[in-house]
N, C-alpha and C positions, 0 to 999 in steps of 0.2 A: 237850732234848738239846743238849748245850755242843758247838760246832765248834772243832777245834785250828785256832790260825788260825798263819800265818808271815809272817815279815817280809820286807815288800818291801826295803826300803831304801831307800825313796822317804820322806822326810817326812811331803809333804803325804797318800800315802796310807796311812802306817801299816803296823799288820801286817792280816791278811785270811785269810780261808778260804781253802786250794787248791782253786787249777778257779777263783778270780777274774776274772773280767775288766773291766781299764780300759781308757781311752785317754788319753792325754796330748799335748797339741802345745805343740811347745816355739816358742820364736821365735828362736834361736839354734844353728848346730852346736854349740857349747858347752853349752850345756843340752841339748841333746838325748847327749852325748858324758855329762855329768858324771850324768844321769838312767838311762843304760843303762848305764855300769858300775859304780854304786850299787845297782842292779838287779840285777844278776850277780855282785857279790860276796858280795852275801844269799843267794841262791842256792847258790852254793856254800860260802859259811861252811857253808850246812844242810846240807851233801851232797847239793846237789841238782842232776841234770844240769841244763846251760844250752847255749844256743844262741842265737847272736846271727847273722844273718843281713843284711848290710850291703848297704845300697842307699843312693843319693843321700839326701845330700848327702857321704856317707861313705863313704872307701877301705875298703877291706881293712886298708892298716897305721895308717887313723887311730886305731882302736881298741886296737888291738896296742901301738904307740906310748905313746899316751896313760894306758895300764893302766899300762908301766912306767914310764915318767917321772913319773909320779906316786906312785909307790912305795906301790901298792895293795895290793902280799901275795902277788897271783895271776898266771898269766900264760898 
């Protein structure tokens, strides 16, 4: 039996079965910033809710910020 799988938007993880789970550690706010809203615009390219729940090393508007000054689509 074939599983529909979805895209992370992550490179190095590819697309995946939903109900996946990874971990990633980044070594940078940067990479941690450029990894979770690569992450959340696959998500919602799919129509799929998202939720990003921000705790250190990250504000509330680094994310917010960072989405549009980078002229991502979303917001």
């Amino acid at each position: 039996m074939a599983t529909e799988t979805r895209k992370s938007g992550i490179d190095v993880v590819g697309d995946m079965p939903w109900g996946t789970h990874f971990c990633l550690f980044c070594d940078t706010k940067e990479d941690l910033l450029d990894t979770l809203i690569s992450y959340c615009k696959a998500g919602l390219e799919s129509e799929e809710f998202c939720l990003w729940v921000v705790a250190k090393p990250l504000t509330i508007e680094a994310p917010s910020l960072e989405i549009r000054t980078e002229g991502r689509g979303f917001s």
